[in-house]
C-alpha positions as CSV (number, residue, x, y, z in Angstrom):
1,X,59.2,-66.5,-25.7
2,X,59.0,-68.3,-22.3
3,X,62.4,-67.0,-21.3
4,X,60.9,-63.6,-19.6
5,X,58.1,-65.0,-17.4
6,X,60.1,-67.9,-16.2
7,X,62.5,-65.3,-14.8
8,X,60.0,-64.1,-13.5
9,X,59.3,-67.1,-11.9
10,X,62.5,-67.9,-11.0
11,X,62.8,-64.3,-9.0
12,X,59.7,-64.2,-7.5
13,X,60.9,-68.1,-5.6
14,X,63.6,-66.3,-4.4
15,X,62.2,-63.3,-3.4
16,X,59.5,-65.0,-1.6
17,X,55.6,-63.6,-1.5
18,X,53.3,-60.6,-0.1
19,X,50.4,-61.8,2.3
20,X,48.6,-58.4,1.1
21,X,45.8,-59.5,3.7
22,X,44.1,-56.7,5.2
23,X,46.9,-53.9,4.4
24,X,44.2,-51.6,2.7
25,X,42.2,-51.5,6.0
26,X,44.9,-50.5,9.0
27,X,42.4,-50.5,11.2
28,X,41.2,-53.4,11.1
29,X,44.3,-54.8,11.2
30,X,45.2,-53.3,14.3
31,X,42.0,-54.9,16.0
32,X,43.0,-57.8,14.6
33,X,46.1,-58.0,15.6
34,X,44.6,-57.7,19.5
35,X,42.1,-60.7,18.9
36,X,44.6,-62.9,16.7
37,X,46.9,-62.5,19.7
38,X,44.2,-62.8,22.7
39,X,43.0,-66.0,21.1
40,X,46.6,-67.4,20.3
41,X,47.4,-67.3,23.7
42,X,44.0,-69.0,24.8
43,X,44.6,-71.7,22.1
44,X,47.7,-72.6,23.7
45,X,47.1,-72.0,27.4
46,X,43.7,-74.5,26.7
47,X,45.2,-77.1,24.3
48,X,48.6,-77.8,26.6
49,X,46.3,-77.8,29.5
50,X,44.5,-80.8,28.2
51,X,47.3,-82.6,26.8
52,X,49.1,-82.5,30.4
53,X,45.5,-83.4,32.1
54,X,45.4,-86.5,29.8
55,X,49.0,-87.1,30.0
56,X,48.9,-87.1,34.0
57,X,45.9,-88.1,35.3
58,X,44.7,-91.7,35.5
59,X,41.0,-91.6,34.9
60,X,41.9,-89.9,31.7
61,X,43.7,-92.8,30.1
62,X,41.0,-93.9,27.8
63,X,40.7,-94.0,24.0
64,X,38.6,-90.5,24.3
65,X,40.9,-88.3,26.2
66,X,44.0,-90.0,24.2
67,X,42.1,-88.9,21.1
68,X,41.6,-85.5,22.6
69,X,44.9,-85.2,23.6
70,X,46.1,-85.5,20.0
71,X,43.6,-83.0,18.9
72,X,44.6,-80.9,21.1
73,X,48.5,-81.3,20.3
74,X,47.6,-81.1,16.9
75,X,45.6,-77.9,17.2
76,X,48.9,-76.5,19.2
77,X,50.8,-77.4,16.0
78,X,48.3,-76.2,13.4
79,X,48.0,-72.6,14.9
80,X,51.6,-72.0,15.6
81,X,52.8,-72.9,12.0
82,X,50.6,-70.0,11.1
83,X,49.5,-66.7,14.1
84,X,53.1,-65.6,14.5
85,X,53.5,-64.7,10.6
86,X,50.0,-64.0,10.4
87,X,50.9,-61.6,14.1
88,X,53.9,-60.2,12.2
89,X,52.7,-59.0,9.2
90,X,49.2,-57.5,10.8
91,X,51.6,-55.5,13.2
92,X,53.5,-53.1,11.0
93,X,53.7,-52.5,7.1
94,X,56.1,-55.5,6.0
95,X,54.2,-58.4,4.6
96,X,56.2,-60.6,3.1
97,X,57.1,-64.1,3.6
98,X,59.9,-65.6,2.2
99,X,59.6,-68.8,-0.4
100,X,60.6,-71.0,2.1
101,X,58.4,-69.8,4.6
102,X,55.5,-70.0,2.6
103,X,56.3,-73.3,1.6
104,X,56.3,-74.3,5.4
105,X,53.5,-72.7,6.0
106,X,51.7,-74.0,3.7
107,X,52.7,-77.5,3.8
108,X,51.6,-77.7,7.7
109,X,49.0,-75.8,7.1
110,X,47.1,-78.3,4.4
111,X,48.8,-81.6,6.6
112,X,47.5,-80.5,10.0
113,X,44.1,-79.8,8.3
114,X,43.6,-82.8,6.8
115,X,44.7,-84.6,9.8
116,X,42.1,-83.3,11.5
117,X,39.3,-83.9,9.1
118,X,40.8,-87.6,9.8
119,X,40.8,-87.5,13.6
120,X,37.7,-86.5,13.7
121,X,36.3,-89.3,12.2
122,X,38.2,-91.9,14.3
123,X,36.8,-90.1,17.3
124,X,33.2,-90.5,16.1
125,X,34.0,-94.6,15.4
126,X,35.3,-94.4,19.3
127,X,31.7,-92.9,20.6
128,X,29.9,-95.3,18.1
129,X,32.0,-98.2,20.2
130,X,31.3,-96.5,23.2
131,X,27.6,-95.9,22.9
132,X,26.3,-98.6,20.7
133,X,29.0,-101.6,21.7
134,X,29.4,-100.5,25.6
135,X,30.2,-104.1,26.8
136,X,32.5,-104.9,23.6
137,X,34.0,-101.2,24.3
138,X,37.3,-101.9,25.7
139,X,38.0,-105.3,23.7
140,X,37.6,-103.0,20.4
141,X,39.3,-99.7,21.3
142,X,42.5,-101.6,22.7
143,X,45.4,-99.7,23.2
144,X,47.0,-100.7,20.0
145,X,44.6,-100.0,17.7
146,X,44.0,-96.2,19.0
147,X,47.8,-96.1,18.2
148,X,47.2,-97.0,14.8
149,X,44.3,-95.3,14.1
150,X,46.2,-92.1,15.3
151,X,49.3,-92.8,12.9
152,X,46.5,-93.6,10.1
153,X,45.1,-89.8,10.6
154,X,48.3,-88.0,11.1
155,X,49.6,-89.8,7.9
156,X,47.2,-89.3,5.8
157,X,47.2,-85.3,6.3
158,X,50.6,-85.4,5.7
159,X,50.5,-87.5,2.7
160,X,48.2,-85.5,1.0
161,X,50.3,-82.5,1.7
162,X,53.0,-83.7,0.4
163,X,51.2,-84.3,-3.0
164,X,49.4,-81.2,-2.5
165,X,51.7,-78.7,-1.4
166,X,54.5,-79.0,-4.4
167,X,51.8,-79.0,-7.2
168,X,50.5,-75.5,-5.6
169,X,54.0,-74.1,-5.0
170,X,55.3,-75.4,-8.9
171,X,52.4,-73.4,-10.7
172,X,54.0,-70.5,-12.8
173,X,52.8,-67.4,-11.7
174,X,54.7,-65.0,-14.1
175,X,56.3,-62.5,-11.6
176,X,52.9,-62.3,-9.1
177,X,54.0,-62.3,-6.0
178,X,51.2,-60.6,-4.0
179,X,48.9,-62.9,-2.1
180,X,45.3,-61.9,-1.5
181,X,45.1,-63.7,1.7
182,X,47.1,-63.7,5.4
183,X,48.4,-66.9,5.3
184,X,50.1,-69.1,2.2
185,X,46.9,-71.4,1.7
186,X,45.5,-73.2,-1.5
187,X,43.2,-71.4,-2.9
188,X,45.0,-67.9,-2.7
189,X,48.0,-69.9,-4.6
190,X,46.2,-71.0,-7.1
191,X,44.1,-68.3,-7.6
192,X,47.5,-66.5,-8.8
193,X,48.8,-68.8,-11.4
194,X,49.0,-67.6,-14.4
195,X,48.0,-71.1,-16.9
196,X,44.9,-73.3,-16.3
197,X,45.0,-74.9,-13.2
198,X,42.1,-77.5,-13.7
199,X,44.1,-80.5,-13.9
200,X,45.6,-79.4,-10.9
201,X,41.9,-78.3,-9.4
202,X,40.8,-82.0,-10.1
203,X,43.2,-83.4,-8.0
204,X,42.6,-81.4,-5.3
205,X,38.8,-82.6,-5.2
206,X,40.1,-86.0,-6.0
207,X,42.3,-86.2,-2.9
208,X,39.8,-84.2,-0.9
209,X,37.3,-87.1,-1.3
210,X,39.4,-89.2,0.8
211,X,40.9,-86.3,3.6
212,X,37.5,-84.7,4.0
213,X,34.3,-86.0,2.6
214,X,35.3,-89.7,3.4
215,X,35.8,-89.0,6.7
216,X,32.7,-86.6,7.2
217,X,30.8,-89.5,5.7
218,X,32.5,-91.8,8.6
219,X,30.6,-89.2,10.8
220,X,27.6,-89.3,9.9
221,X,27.5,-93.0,9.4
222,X,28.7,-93.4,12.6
223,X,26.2,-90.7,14.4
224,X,23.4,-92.2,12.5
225,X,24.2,-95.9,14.8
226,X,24.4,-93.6,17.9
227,X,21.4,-91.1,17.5
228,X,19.1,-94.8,16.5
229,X,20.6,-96.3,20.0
230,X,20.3,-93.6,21.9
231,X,16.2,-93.4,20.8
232,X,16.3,-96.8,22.0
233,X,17.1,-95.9,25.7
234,X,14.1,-96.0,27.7
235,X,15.1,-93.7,30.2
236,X,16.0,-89.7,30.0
237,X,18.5,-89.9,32.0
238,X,20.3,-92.6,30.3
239,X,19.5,-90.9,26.9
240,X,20.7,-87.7,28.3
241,X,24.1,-89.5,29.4
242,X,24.8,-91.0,25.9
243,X,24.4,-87.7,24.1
244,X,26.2,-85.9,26.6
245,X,29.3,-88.0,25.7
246,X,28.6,-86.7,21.9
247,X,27.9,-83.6,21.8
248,X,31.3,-82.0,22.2
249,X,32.3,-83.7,19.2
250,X,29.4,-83.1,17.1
251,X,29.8,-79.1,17.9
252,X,33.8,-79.4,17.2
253,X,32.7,-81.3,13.9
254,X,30.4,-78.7,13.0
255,X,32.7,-75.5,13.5
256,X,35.5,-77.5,11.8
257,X,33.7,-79.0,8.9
258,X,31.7,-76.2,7.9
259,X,34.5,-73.8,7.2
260,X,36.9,-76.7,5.3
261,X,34.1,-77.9,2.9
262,X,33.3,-74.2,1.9
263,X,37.4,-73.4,1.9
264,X,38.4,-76.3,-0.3
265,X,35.6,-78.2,-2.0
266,X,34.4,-75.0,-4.3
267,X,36.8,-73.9,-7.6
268,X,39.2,-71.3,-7.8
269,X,37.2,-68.9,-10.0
270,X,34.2,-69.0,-7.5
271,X,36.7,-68.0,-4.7
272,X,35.9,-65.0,-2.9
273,X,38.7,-63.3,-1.1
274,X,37.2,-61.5,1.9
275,X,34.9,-64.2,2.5
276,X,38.1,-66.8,2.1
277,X,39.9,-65.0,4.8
278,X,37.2,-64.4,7.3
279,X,36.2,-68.2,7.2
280,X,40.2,-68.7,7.4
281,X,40.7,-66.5,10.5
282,X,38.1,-68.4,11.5
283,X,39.2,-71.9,11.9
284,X,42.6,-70.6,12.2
285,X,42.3,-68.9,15.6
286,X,38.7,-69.6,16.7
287,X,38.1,-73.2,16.7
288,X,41.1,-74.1,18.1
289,X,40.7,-72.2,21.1
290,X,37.3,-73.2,21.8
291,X,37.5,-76.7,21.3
292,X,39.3,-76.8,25.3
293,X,35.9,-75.0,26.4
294,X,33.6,-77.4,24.2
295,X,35.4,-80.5,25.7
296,X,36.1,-78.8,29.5
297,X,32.8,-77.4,30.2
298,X,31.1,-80.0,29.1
299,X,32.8,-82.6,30.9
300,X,32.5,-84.0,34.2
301,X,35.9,-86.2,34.0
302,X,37.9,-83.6,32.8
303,X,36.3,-80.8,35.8
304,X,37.4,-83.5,38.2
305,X,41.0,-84.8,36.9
306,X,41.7,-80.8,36.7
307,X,40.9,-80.9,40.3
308,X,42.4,-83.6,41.5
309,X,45.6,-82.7,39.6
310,X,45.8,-79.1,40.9
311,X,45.1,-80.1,44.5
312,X,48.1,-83.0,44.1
313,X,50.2,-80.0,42.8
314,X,49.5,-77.8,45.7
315,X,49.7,-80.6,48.6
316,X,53.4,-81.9,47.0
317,X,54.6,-77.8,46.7
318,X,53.7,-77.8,50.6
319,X,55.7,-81.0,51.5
């Protein structure tokens, strides 16, 4: 009696999936299509440009900027594994994916999220060292261990993608092969199988304890140290200088965090598909292409290392 779905099964792997995604509103897709694409290419331009600022500038070779330089490089890597299929399929009437892709996609997809969730949190442990252990700054953020705090984050969002990832893909889904999302992600998966995926659901919250609300608490431990220092500064100036060097962060925390914990800490059944993909498009293409403005505009170093590099480009083309 199982011999007819698992063909099913079998055929749809092969066949691959349909991101339905917006396809009843052509429209919107259209528009979407334009913004998706606008804000790709300001993800990019803004991201690289960071990661080459940090890379070849000198006054930018601290624990901060190398921790925004892998944020940046990671949110590079996070919206390319995704735009161009979700670009593809909002341009014309094919919306499929194969199996493989999918599976791609949606391994990258959970990894580079949950390193994120991770990076984050070291950079809030570097501002706590920065604003509440200033003399004791550069003994504790040594080169080394920012190097290892940085392979801790990246391998723990791809460790828990590479748990996650084959449980979601294994699910039988008895022939459905439509997707009511844009993008391979979780939820949509699961939200298609066809047996009880509570066990499955479980483990998801289990793991998600340690990718995202571990490292949120980190956060807010660590924010709770910096907001009681900076009260303790007598002067507004010098209290306006230690929350300058936060604030960036806590807005990139916020735009990040509020999406994820809504995304992947609620159960399947309470998922609601237009909301899912609106929050997804959100930190998809949004986020990742106003974290360089967040961090740029809002920093002095940054400004001037932009300036200094641009004028050192200029002054070698003329020799």
């Amino acid at each position: 009696m199982w011999s007819q779905p698992m063909e099913k099964c079998n055929a749809s792997a092969f066949e691959g999936f349909i991101l339905v995604g917006f396809s009843d509103r052509p429209r919107l897709e259209l528009v979407l299509f334009v913004v998706v694409l606008t804000f790709y290419l300001f993800t990019l331009l803004g991201n690289a440009a960071i990661v080459w600022l940090a890379a070849l500038a000198p006054r930018l070779h601290s624990p901060m900027y190398f921790f925004l330089a892998n944020l940046s490089f990671l949110d590079v890597c996070f919206t390319t594994g995704s735009v161009p299929q979700m670009l593809y399929n909002l341009r014309g009437p094919d919306k499929t994916i194969s199996y493989v892709g999918c599976a791609v996609q949606l391994y990258f997809v959970l990894a580079l999220g949950g390193v994120e969730c991770v990076l984050l949190a070291v950079m809030a442990y570097d501002r706590y060292a920065a604003v509440c252990r200033p003399l004791h700054y550069t003994a504790i953020m040594h080169p080394r261990l920012c190097g290892q705090l940085a392979f801790v984050a990246w391998l723990s969002g791809f460790g828990n993608s590479l748990i996650m990832a084959p449980q979601t893909l294994m699910l039988p889904r008895c022939g459905h092969r439509r997707v009511e999302h844009f993008l391979c992600e979780m939820p949509a998966l699961i939200g298609m199988a066809c047996v009880d995926t509570m066990a499955l659901e479980a483990l998801a919250f289990a793991l998600a304890i340690f990718i995202i609300l571990a490292p949120l608490a980190l956060i807010l431990i660590s924010y709770g140290y910096i907001a009681r220092a900076v009260f303790r500064i007598k002067s507004a100036a010098g209290r306006k200088k230690a929350f300058s060097t936060c604030s960036s962060h806590l807005i990139v925390v916020s735009l990040f965090y509020g999406t994820i914990i809504y995304m992947y800490l609620q159960p399947a059944n309470a998922y609601s598909q237009d909301q899912g993909k609106f929050l997804t498009l959100f930190y998809t293409i949004v986020t990742p292409s106003v974290n360089p403005l967040i961090y740029t505009l809002r920093n002095k170093d940054m400004k001037e290392a932009f300036k200094k590099v641009l004028g050192k480009g200029k002054q070698d083309s003329k020799d």
